[in-house]
C-alpha positions in Angstrom: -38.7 -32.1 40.6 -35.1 -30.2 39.4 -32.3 -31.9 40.5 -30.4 -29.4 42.4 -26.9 -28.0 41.2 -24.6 -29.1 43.6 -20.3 -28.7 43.7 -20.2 -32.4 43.0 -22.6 -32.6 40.1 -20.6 -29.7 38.1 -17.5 -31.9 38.8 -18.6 -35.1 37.3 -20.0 -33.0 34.5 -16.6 -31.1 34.0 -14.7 -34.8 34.3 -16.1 -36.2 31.4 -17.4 -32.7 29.5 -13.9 -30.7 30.0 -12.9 -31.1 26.0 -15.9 -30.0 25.1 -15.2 -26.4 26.1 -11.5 -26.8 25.2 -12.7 -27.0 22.0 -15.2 -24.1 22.5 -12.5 -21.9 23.2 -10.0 -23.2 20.1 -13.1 -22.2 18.4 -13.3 -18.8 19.5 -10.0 -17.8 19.2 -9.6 -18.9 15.9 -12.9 -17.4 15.2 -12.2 -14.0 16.6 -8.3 -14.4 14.7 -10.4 -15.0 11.2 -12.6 -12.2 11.7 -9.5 -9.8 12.7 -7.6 -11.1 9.3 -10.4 -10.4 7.2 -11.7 -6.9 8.3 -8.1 -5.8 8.6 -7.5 -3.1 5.6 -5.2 -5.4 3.5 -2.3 -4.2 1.2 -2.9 -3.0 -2.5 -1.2 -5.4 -4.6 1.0 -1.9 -6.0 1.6 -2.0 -2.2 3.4 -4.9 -1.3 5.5 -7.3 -2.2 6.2 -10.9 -1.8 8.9 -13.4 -1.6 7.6 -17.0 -1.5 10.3 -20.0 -0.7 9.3 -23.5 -1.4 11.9 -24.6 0.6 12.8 -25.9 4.7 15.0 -23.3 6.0 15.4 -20.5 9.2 13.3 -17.8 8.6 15.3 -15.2 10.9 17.8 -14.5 8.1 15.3 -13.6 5.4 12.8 -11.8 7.9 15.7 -9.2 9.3 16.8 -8.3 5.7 13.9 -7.7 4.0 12.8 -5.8 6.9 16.2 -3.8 7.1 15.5 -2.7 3.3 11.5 -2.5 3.6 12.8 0.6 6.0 15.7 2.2 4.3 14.8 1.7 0.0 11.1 0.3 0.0 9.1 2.5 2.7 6.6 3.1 0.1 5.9 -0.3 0.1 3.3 -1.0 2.9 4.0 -4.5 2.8 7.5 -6.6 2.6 7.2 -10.4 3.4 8.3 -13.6 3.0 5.7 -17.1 2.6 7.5 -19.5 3.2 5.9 -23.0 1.8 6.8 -26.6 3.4 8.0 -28.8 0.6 5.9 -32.1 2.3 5.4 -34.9 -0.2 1.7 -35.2 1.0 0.7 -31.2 -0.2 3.4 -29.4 -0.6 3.0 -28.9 -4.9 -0.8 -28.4 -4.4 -0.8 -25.8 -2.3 2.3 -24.0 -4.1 0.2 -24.8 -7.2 -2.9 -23.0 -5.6 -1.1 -19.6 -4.4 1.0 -19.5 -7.9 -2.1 -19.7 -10.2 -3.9 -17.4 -7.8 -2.2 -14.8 -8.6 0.1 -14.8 -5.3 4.0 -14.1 -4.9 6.1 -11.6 -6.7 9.9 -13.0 -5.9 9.5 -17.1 -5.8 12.7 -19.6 -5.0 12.4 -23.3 -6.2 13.8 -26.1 -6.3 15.5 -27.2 -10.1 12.5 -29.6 -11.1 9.5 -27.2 -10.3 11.3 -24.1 -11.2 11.7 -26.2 -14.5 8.2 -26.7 -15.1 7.0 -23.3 -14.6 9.6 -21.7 -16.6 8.4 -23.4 -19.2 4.4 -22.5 -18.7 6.3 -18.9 -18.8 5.3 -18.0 -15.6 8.3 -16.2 -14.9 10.0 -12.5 -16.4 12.4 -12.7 -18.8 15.6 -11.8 -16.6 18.1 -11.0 -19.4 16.0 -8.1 -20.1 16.6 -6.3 -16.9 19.8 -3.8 -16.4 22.8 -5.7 -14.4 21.5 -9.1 -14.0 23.9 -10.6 -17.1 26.4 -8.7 -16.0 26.5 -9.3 -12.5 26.3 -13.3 -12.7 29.0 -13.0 -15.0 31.0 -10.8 -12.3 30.2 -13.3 -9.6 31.1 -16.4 -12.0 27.3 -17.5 -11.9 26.8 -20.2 -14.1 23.1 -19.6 -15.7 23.5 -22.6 -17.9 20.3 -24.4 -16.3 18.4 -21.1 -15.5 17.5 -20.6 -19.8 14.4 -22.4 -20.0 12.1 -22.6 -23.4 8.9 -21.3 -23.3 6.8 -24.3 -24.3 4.2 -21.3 -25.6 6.6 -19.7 -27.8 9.0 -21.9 -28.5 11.7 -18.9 -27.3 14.1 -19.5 -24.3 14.6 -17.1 -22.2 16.4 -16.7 -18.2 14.1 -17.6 -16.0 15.7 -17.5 -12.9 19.0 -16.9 -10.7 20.9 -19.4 -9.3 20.7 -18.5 -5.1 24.4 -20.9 -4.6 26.7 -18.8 -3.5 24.6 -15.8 -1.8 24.8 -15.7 1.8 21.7 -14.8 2.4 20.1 -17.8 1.2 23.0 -20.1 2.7 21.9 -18.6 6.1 18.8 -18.8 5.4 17.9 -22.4 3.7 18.7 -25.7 5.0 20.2 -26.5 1.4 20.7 -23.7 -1.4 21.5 -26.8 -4.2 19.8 -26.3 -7.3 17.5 -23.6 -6.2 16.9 -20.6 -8.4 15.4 -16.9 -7.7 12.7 -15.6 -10.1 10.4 -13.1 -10.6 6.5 -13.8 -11.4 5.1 -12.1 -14.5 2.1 -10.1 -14.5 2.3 -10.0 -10.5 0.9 -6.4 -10.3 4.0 -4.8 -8.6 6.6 -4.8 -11.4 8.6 -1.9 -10.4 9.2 -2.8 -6.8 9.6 -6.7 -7.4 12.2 -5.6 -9.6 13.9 -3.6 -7.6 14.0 -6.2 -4.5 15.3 -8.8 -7.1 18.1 -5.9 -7.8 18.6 -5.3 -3.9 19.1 -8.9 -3.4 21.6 -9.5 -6.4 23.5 -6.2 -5.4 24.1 -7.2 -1.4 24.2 -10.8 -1.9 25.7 -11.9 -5.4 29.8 -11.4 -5.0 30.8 -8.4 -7.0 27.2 -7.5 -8.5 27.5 -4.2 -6.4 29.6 -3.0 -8.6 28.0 -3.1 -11.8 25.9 0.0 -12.9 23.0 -1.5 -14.3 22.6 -3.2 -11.2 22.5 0.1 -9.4 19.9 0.7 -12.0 17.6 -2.2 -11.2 17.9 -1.2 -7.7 16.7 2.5 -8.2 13.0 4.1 -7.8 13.2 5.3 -12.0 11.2 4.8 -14.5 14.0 2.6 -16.5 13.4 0.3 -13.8 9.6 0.3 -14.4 10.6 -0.4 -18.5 12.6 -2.9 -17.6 15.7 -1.3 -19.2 14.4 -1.4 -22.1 
């Protein structure tokens, strides 16, 4: 013989069952959210670009800049973002680790120590090569002492990366700007606009780098930009 559903049988089930379908619905929502993410078209990687911060900070900052010049210099850009990465001692370094040797992030900013280490595995352009950037650190009194790193590979030093000290944007925008340094990933598959963001960043936010014409340069859709100024 069934026992018959009654009001008070579905109550005591639903008392001591209720996570069950709690969890039955996390489950669907995060299923439907994964599904979404992966058959959404995603960006070329000549159509977006980047900016990864291993850092605690406010995001706010960051976010309405590189949306303000996403609209008004990189619109052909379908994609302008910022990743920011929680420095925890637990997995912090592993996962930058993973989405730096995958490939991933155009613009990084690290810390002095990790930004040390992979300088030196040359995972980072050469900046002195680029139109402006000498010259504009020097205009702002920049001190790139620390940011000349030797490539353990080639045994040639090079500068890796610009100090962020000093630019308001990263004061606003990190909880501490102290030894952390601006670089751009080699080989990241959007040379031309990664540059030009670096530029666009040192022009509106270095003191007095708006000023210098290679700068201007760096910042421009040309082809000297794409050549590095070479």
């Amino acid at each position: 013989m069934k026992t018959p559903l009654t009001l008070s049988r579905i109550r005591g089930h639903l008392a001591y069952s209720w996570w069950k379908y709690v969890l039955l619905l996390i489950a669907v929502v995060m299923g439907g959210n994964l599904i979404f993410t992966v058959s959404r078209p995603q960006p070329k990687e000549n159509e977006k670009v980047e900016l990864y911060i291993y850092a605690y900070g406010n995001e706010a900052p960051m976010n309405e800049y590189l949306e303000r010049v996403h609209t008004s210099e990189l619109s052909d850009q379908k994609l302008i973002d910022t990743i920011w990465l929680t420095p925890d001692e637990a997995s912090g370094l592993m996962v930058l680790s993973t989405h730096l040797m995958a490939g991933e992030g155009d613009l990084v900013v690290l810390p002095r120590e990790i930004f040390n280490t992979y300088a030196g595995q040359g995972l980072f352009e050469a900046l002195e090569d680029l139109p402006g950037v000498m010259e504009a650190a020097d205009a702002a009194g920049t001190n790139l002492e620390r940011s000349w790193r030797k490539n353990t590979d080639s045994g040639e030093r090079h500068l890796y990366g610009i100090p962020v000290r000093g630019m308001q944007l990263f004061s606003d925008s990190l909880y501490s700007t102290d030894e952390y340094y601006l670089s751009l990933r080699v080989y990241n598959g959007n040379e031309a606009a990664s540059r030009r963001l670096l530029g666009m960043i040192l022009r509106d936010w270095l003191p007095g780098a708006s000023e210098v014409a290679g700068i201007q340069q760096l910042c421009a859709p040309s082809s000297a930009v794409e050549q590095g100024g070479k």
